[in-house]
N, C-alpha and C positions, 0 to 999 in steps of 0.2 A: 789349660788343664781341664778334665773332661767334669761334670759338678751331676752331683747325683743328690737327688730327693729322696729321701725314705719315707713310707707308709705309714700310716696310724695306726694305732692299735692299743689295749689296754695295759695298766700292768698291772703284775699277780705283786699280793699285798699278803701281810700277814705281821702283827704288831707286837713287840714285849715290851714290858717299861723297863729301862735299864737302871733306873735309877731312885731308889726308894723316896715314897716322899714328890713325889712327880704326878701331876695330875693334869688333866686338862688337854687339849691340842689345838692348832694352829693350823688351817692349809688354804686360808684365802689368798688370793693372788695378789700382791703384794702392786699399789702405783706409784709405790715412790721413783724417785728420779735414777737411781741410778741400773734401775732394769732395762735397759735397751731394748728396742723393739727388732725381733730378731726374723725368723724366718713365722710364715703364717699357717705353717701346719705344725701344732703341737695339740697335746694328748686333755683333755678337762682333768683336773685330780678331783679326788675326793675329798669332800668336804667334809662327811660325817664322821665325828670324831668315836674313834675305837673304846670302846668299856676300859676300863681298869682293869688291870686282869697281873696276876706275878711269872705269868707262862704265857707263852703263842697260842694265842685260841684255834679250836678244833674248825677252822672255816677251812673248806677247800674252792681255790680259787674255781670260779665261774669260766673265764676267759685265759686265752693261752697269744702269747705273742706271736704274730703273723711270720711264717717265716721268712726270713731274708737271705739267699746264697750270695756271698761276696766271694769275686775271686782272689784267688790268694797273696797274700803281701799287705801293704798296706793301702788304705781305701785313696782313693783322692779326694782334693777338699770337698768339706761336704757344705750343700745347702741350707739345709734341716740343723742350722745350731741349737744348740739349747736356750733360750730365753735368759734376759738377764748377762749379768760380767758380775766381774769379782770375783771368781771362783776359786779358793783356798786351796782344794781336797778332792778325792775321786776316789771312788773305791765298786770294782766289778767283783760280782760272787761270779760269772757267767758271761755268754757272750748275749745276752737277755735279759742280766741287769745291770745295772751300772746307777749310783747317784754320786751326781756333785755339788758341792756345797760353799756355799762364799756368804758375799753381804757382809755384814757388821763393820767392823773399823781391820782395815787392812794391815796397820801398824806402823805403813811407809806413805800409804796416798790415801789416809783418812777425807781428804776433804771429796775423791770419787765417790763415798759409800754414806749411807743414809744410819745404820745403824740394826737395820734388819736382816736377820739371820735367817738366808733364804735355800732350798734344795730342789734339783731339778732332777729326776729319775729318766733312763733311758731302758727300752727293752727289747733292745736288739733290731728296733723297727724307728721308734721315734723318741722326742723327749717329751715330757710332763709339762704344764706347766709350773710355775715356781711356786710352791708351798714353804709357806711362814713356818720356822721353828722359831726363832728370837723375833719377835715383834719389836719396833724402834722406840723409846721411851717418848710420849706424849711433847716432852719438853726437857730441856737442860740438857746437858754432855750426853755423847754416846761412849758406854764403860765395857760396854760387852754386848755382842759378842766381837772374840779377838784372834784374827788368824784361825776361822773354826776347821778343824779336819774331821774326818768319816772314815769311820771300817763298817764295812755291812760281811753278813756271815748270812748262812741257811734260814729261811725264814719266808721271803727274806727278813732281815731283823739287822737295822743299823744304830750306829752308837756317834754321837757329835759331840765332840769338847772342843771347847776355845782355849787360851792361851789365860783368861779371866778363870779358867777350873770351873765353868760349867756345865752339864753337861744335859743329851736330851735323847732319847730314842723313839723309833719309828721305823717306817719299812717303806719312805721314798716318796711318802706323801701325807704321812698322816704324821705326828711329833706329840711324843709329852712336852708338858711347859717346861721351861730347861729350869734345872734346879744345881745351886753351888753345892760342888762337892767339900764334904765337911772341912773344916781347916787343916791341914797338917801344923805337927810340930813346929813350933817356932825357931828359926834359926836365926843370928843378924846378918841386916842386909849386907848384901858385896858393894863395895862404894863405888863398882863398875856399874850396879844395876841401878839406870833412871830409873825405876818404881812404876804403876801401872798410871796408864793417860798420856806413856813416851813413845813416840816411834818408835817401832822394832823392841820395843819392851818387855812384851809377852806371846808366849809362842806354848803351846802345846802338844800331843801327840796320842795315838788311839790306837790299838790293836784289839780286834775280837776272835780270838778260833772258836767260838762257841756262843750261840745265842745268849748265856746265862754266864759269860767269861769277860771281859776287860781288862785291861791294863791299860792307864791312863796316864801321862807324865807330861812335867812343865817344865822352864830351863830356868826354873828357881831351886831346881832341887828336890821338887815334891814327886811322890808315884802315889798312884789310887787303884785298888784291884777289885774287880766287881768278881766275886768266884759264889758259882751257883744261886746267882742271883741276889748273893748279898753286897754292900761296899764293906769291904773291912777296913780295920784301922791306917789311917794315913803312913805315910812315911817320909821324914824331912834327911834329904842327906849333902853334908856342908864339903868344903873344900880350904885348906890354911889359908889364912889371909894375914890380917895388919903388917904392921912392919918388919915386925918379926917372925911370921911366918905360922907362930901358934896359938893363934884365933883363929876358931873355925868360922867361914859365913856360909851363906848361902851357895848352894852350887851354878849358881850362874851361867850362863850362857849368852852371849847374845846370837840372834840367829836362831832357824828352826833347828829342831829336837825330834830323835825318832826313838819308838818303842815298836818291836815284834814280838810273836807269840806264837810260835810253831806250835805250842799245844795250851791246856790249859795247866799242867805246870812249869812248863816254864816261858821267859820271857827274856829280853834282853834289851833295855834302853842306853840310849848315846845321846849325851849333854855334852857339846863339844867335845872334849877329848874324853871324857870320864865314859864310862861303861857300868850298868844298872842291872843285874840279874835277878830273876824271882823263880824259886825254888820250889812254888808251889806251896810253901809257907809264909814266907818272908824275902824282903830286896835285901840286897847285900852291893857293895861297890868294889868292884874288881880293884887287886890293887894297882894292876899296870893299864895304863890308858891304851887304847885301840892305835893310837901312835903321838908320837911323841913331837912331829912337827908340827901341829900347827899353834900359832900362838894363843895365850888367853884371851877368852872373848872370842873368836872367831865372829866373823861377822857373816861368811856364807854357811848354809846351812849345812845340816848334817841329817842323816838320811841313812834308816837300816833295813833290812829286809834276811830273814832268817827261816828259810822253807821247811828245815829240820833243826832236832836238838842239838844238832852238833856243828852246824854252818851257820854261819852269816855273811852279809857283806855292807858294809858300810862307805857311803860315798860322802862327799865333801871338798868342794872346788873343782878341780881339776883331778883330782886321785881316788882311788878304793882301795880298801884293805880287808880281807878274808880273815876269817877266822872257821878255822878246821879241827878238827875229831881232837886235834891235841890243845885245845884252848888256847891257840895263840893265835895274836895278830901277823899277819904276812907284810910286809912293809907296804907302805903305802904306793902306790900304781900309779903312775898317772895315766889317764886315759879319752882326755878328754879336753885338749890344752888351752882352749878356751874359756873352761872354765864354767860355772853356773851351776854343775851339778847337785841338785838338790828333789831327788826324788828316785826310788828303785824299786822293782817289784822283780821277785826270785818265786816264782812255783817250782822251782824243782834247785837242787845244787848246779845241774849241768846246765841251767837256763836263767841269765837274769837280765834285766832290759833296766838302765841307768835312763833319767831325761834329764836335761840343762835348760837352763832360765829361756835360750833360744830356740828352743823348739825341736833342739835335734837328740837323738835317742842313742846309746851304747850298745850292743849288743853283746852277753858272753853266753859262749856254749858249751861252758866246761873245761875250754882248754887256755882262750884267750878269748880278750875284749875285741870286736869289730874297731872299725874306723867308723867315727860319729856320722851317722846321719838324718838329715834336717826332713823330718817330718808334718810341722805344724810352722806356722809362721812366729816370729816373735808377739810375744803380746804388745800390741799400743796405746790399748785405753787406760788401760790397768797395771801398768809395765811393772816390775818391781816385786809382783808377788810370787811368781815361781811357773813350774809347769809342772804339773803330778802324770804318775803313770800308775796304770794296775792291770796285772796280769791274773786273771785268777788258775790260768792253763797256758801251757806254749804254745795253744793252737788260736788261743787270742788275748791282744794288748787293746787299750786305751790310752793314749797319748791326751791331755788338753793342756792349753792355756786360760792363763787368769781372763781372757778377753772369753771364754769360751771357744775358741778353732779346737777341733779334736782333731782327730785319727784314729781307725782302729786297723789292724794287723789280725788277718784270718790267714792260718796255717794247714798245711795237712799233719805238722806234729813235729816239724823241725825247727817250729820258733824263729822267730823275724834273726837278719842280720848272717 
């Protein structure tokens, strides 16, 4: 297989605080043990920590990313990894930026991770080195960060929540200190959920279509909405429980949890089978679940992606299920029989690109799902944590693994598969 080096170059920065009550930043290079030493051209970050500010400051970048023509399809493997493993999350605005995000306790192979909430920016030429959001507690248990995932939007200007409800923003190198997002309502626990410090116990999820917009969710039930740069009031939402069926607990899930945001009113999260909609005022829970087979608790993840107001698609094992113009789910798909599917990014209704735990990608083009193919190798250091993918256009994808192997997919507008 043919291996190509990509070029150094800077990246263009620009910072918001997403989250009120947040001060401070983080971007030294992290020596604990479990950063791998990867390939030996990567980018210096910046270290000086950006003002407080409640908007993106008037700085217009100095430096512009080197350009790179790739030919079309997907890249072969690449040299130039990113620094570090553990990677949770991915999130491209562009085919020029890109940040991923891992570190903290992974929830299934805690004892790989040190407990530092680490992010690696790429800009279309190379990667960064690894800048500190969560720094490891001096001494005692690591609580947080957990399973952290990333939406970065225009700005750039990214947003990080863990699976612990904390959260930090930054722009790929630079991070406020992460700060707990306020409590939500109390609901009682589900006697399915081990509580936080269990494998696979806490899982979170992040949507931003707007610098000053969020939407936040965990598979306890909780949603968190940052609109116009405020956090408004929490929102707790239960599922029947005890033996009888009328006690409400927690909404539960085990396994990861998604939330999208085709705009900033509205939104659409999935906690296992449940479905979470925001109106631009308030969540509300759909009363009929996205489908009705899988069982409670699911243990693979679940995964949305929603390009407009009136689409989605939602992956989950082996199957997908659509949701179109008439609010209904389409029966579930299978697509994928292998199984793992746990990651989707949709830019457009006629274009959306599924990834599985094994490295291999789905492709639909509006009319039908492709036959899977194996883009990135399985992960092996890190196994267990998933593979994200993000599309910000059909003319390019990022495929990675928790070990870091990426991919990326340059089109002339037909979109991979």
């Amino acid at each position: 297989m043919t291996h190509r080096r990509l070029a150094a170059s800077a990246t263009v920065a620009a910072l918001i605080i997403l989250a009120s009550g947040c001060s401070g930043s983080s971007s030294a290079t992290p020596t604990t043990a479990h950063l791998r030493s990867r390939a030996a051209t990567t980018v210096p970050t910046t270290t000086a920590a950006a003002p407080t500010t409640t908007g993106p400051p008037s700085i217009a970048p100095t430096t512009a990313p080197v350009p790179v023509t790739q030919p079309p399809g997907w890249a072969s493997d690449l040299t130039a990894l990113p620094p570090g493993g553990g990677f949770t999350s991915l999130s491209c605005i562009s085919d020029t930026f890109c940040v991923a995000t891992g570190g903290g306790t992974d929830g299934d192979n805690a004892e790989l991770t040190t407990g530092s909430g680490v992010a690696v920016s790429w800009d279309g030429a190379s990667w960064s080195d690894p800048s500190v959001y969560y720094p490891a507690p001096p001494d005692g248990p690591v609580t947080a960060p957990v399973l952290p995932t990333i939406a970065c939007t225009s700005g750039p200007t990214c947003a990080i929540v863990d699976g612990s409800d904390h959260v930090s923003g930054g722009n790929g190198t630079t991070w406020t200190a992460p700060a707990a997002l306020t409590g939500a309502p109390a609901v009682p626990a589900d006697p399915d959920d081990p509580g936080p410090g269990h494998p696979g116990s806490r899982s979170g999820a992040v949507s931003c279509p707007a610098p000053t917009t969020c939407a936040v969710v965990d598979n306890t039930g909780h949603v968190y909405t940052l609109r116009a740069g405020r956090w408004l009031a929490p929102q707790s939402f239960g599922a029947p429980g005890g033996s009888a069926g009328s006690t409400s607990v927690s909404l539960y899930q085990a396994g990861r949890v998604g939330v999208s945001c085709p705009s900033d009113s509205q939104c659409t999260a999935v906690i296992g089978t449940s479905v979470l909609d925001w109106n631009g005022n308030t969540w509300t829970e759909d009363p009929e679940p996205w489908t009705s087979s899988l069982t409670s608790g699911p243990s693979d993840p679940t995964a949305i992606a929603c390009p407009t107001t009136t689409w989605c698609a939602v992956v989950n094992g082996t199957g997908v299920s659509i949701r179109g113009a008439a609010n209904r789910w389409s029966p579930e798909q299978t697509i994928d029989p292998r199984g793992g599917l746990d990651s989707i990014s949709c830019p457009t209704t006629s274009y959306c690109l599924a990834a599985d735990g094994g490295g291999a990608v789905v492709a639909w083009n509006g009319l039908a799902w492709a036959a899977p193919d194996q883009v990135i190798p399985a992960a092996t250091e890190y196994a267990g944590i998933g593979t994200t993918v993000s599309c910000p256009t059909i003319q390019f994808c990022m495929v990675m693994n928790s070990d870091g192997d990426y991919s990326t997919y340059t089109g002339p507008g037909s979109g991979p598969g």
